[in-house]
N, C-alpha and C positions, 0 to 999 in steps of 0.2 A: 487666564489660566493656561499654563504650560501647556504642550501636545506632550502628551507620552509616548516612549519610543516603539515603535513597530505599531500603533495604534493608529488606526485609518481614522476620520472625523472631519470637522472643520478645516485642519491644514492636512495638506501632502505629507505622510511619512513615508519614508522610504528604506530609512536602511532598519534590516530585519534584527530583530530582540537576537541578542547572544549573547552565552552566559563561557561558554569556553570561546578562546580566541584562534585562527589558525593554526598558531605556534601550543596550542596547549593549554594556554595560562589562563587563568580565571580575568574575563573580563572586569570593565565598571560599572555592570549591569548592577540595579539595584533594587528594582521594582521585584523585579523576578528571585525567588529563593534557587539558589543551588545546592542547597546543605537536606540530603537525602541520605539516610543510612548506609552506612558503608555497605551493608548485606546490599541495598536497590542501587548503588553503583557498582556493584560487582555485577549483578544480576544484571546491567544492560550492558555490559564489558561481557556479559556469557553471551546473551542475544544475538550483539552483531556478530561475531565471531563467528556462533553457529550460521547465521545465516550466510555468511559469506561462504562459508564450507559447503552449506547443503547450495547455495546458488552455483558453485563450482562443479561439484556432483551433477545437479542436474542438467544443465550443459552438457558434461562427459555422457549423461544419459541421450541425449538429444542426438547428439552427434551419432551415437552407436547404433541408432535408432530405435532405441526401446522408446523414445516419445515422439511424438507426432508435430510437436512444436514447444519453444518453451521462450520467458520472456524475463531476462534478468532482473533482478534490482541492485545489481554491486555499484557503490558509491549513495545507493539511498538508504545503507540499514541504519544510519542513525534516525534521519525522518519517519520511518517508520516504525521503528521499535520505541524510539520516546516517543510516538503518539500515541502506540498502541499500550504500553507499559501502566501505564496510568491512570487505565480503564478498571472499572468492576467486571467484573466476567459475566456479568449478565446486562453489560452495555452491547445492542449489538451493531454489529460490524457490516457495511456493503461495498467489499473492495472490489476491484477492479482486477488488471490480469497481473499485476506486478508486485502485489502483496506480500511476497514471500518470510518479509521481516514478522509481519501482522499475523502471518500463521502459526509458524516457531512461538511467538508470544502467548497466543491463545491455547499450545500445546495439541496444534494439530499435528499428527505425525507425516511427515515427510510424503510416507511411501500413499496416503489419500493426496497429498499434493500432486506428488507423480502420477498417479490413477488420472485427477484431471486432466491432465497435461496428454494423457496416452489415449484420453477418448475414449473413458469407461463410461457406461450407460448411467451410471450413480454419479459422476462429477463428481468423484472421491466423498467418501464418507466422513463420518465425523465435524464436517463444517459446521451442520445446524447444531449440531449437540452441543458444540461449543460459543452457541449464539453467533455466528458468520454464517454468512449469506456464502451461497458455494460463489467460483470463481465468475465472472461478468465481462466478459471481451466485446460483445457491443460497447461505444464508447458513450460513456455518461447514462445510461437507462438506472444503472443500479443508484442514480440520487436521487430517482421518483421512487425507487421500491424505499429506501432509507427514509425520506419525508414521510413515506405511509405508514410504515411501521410506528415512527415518531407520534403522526397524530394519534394511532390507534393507543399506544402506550398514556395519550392525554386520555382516551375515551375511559378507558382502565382504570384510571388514577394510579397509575405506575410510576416509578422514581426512574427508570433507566431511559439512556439516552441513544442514540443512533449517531453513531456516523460514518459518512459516503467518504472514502477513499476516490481521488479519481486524479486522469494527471494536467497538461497544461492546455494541451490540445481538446479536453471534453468539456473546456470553460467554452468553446466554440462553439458546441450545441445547443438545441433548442430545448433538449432533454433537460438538461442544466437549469437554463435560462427558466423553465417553466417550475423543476425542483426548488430553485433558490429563492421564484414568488411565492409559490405555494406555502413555502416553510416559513418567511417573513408573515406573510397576513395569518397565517393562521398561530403564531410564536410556538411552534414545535420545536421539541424538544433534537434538535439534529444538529452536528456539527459539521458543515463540509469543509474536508482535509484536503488542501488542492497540491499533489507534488510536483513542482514545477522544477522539474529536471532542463528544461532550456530547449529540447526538441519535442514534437508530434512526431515521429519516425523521421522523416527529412525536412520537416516545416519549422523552424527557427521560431524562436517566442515571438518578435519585432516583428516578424510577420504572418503573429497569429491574433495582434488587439493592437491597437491603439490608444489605451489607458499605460498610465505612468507603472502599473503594476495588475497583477490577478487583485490583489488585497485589496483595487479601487472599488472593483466590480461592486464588492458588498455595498458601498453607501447609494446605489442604484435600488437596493431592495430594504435600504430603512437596517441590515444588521450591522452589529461588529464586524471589522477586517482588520487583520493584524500579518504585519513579515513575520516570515520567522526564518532562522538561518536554520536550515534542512538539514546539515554535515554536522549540526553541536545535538546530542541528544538529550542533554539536561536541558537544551530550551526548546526542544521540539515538547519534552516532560511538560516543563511550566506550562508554556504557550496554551495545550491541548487540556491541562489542568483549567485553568482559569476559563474556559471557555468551555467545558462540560460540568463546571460547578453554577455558570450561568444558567447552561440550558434545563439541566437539573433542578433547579429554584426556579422555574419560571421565568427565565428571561429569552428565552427564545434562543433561535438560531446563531450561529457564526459561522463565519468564512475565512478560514486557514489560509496562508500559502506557507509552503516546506519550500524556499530556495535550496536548493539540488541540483544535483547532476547524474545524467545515466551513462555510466563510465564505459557498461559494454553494446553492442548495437539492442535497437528496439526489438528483435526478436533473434532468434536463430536462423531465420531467413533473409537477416538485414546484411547489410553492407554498409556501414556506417562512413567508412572513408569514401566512400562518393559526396558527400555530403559535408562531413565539417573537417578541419584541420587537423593536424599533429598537433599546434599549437595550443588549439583551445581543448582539447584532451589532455594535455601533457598541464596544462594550469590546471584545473580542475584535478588530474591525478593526484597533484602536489596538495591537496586538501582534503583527502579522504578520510571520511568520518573516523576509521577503524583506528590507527596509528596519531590522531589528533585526540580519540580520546583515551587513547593508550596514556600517551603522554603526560593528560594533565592528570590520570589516575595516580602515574610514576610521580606528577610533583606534590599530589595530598597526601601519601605517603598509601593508597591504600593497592594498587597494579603491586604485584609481587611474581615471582618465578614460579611462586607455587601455584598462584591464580590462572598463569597461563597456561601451565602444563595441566592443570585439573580441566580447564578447557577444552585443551585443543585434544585429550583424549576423550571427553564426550564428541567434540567434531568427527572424530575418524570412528566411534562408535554409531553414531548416527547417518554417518555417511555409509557405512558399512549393512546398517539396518536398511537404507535408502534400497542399495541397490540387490539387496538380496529378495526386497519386497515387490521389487519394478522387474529383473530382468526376468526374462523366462516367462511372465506372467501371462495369463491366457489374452489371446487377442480380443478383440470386439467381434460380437456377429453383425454385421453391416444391415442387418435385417429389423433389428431394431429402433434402427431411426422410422422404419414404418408401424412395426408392433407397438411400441411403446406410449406411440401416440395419442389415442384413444382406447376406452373401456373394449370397443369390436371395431378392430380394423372398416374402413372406409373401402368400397370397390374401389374408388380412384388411389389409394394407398396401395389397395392387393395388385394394381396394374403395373405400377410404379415398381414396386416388390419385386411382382414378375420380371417385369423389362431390366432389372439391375441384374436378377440372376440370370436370364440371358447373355448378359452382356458379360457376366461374370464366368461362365460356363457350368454354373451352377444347379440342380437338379435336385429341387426340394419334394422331388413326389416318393 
């Protein structure tokens, strides 16, 4: 029996499912459908788009200092919005800090994104209502909260499924390592989404595993492992399809990788050109999901002038919403990271408290 393509098993696969090619054109992918309603190829032609707009925005935020910190994802909204696109809304969500695609999709509004980002005491609202787990910057913890919620939904007799956003460097942890047994022996209902953008902040893949690939990892723990090309969002679609119709019917866990690239540094504090080349930026530029699936939209006949201009004036309306929601906004009371903690403050909290507003010049009496 044949290997199938991007399917981990008995032999090494390596090169990832892809249904759009670099240039645009529709692969010779065959296993995988690409024929989705022209409304749900528009609708992830509006996705990236916005996300690319609101990721530009909030940067412009960052810098001006209305946030505290903020963590790109340009060059991954295809990976993330076909993962996330093809979800029930009541499938939930445990991202990480680089989500941005995955929030736009679940219709969270921007201006709670920025709230997290600016280090409000709520870690922006409306996450849970939308079945998203707020944002998770420890790296890889959010795939033990994901496996628990999964088995709890077994306990329930629930149909929805979980799953853990995380990137290539949280394949490193022990967190991981311990979510991805737990989720095998117990066949939970959870999909882990690995986006493997190529860096940990400055630590290169080749020198984050010794496996042929992240997709190896799963036949360590008995699940599915499947590539997937992270820049084509019709097969980030599929890929995440067929593997949350698994875990849905009882078949347990999978392990994604989204091959990608993070185009801008790891955070607003990075310096990226310390670390890798013009060369291997400038290749990877030449591949950016947005204008690759522009393109093969312009050759099914359905990308129109009208489609884009209907776009890109929601972008500048939402960008527009963004920052009228973020700037000006009231700061944090710094006092809160001790109130907040407990039902009655702890004397070693009230100490703590105190010695901050000293140091503060502060005078809470």
């Amino acid at each position: 029996m044949g290997q199938l393509p991007g399917i981990i098993g008995p032999q090494v696969a390596l090169e990832p499912v892809q249904l759009i090619g670099p240039d645009g054109s529709p692969t010779a992918e065959s296993r995988y459908s690409r024929d989705l309603p022209e409304e749900t190829l528009c609708w992830l032609f509006e996705l990236m788009v916005l996300t690319r707009e609101l990721d530009i925005e909030l940067i412009n935020l960052q810098r001006q200092g209305e946030l505290a910190l903020y963590a790109s994802c340009r060059g991954q909204e295809a990976a993330q919005i076909g993962a996330a696109a093809c979800l029930r809304k009541t499938d939930w969500l445990f991202p990480q800090y680089r989500e941005l695609g995955v929030f736009v999709t679940r219709g969270i509004p921007p201006g709670h994104v920025a709230a997290a980002w600016r280090g409000t005491w709520n870690g922006g609202l409306e996450f849970t209502t939308k079945c998203c787990a707020p944002i998770s910057v420890p790296i890889g913890t959010q795939t033990l909260h994901a496996v628990g919620a999964a088995m709890a939904s077994q306990r329930l007799a629930e149909d929805s499924v979980t799953v853990a956003f995380i990137g290539d460097g949280a394949t490193s942890e022990g967190d991981v390592h311990e979510a991805l047994n737990f989720a095998a022996v117990f066949a939970a209902p959870c999909v882990f989404y690995v986006q493997n953008n190529q860096w940990a902040i400055s630590v290169p893949l080749h020198k984050q595993t010794a496996a042929p690939s992240l997709a190896h990892k799963a036949i360590g723990y008995g699940m599915p492992g499947i590539r997937v090309d992270g820049n084509d969002p019709l097969a980030c679609y599929a890929v995440m399809t067929e593997a949350v119709e698994r875990a849905r019917h009882g078949g347990g866990p999978s392990l994604i990788e989204a091959v990608t690239y993070r185009l801008a540094p790891h955070t607003t504090s990075d310096d990226p050109t310390r670390y890798r080349s013009s060369v291997e930026l400038d290749h990877w530029a030449a591949l950016d999901p947005i204008p690759r699936y522009r393109t093969y939209l312009h050759g099914i006949g359905v990308w129109s002038q009208r489609l884009q201009d209907r776009v890109d004036a929601r972008a500048r309306r939402l960008r527009t919403d963004l920052r009228e929601a973020t700037v000006g906004a009231a700061d944090v009371d710094i006092a809160e990271v001790f109130t907040a903690v407990y039902a009655d403050i702890t004397p070693e909290l009230q100490q703590q408290c105190a010695a901050l507003d000293i140091e503060l010049g502060r005078d809470r009496r």
